[in-house]
C-alpha positions as CSV (number, residue, x, y, z in Angstrom):
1,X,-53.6,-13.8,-13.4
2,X,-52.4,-17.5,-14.0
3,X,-52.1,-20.3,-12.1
4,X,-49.4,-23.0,-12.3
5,X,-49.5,-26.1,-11.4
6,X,-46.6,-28.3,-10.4
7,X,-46.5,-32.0,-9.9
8,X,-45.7,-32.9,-6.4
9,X,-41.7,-34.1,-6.1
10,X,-41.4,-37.6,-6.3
11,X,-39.5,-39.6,-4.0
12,X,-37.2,-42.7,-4.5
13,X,-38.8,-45.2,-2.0
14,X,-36.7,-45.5,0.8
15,X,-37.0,-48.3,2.5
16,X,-37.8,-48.6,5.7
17,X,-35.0,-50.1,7.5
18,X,-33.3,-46.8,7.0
19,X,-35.3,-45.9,10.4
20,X,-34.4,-47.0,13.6
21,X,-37.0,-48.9,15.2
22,X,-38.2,-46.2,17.2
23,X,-38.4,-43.3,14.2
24,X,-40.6,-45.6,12.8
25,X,-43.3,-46.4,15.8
26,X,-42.9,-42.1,16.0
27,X,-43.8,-42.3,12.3
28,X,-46.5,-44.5,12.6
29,X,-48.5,-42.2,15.8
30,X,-48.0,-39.2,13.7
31,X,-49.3,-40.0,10.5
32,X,-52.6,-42.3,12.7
33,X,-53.2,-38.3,13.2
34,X,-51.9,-38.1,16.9
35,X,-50.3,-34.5,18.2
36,X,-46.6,-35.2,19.3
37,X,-47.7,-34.6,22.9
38,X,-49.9,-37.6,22.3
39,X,-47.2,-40.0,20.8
40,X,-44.6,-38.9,23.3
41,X,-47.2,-40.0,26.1
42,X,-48.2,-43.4,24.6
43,X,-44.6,-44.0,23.7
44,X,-43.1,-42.9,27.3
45,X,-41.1,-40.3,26.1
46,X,-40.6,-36.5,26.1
47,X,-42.6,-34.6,23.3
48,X,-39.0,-33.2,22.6
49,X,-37.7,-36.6,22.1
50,X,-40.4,-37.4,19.4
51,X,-39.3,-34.3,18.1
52,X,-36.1,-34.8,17.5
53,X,-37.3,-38.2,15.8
54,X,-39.2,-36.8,13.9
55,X,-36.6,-33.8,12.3
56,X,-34.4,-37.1,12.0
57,X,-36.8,-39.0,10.2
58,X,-37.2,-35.4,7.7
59,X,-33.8,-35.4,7.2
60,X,-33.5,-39.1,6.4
61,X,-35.9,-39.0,3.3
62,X,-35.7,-35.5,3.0
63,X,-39.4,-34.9,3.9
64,X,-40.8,-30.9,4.8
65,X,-43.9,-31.1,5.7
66,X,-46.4,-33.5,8.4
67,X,-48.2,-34.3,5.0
68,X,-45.2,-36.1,3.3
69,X,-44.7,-37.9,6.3
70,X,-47.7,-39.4,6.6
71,X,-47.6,-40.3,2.9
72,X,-44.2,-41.8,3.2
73,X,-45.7,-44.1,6.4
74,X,-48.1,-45.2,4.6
75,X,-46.4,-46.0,1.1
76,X,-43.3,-47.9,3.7
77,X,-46.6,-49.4,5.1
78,X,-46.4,-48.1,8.7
């Protein structure tokens, strides 16, 4: 049995002014580590509102995963 390894897919750095104003505070609670319940209550919103940030914000840069996210936050410097 073998194992390959892969290099993670690389990203074109998208800037952020791509995100409205309110994807990116979303952004910014989510990759600080906070559940979307949390975000949604310090941002005064429904956790299906920060959801539906958030799959916006996925489709935006074409993110999968809570991981890439929080990379991309902090390479935009959120």
């Amino acid at each position: 049995m073998s194992l390959t390894l892969t290099m993670p897919h690389t990203h074109t750095p998208v800037p952020a002014a791509t995100l409205a104003p309110r994807e990116q505070e979303a952004l910014r609670h989510i990759a600080a580590g906070r559940t979307y319940l949390q975000t949604a209550r310090n941002m005064g919103l429904s956790k299906h509102t920060v959801d539906a940030y958030l799959r916006r914000i996925r489709a935006k840069l074409n993110v999968h995963s809570t991981a890439e996210l929080t990379r991309l936050a902090v390479a935009l410097g959120l």
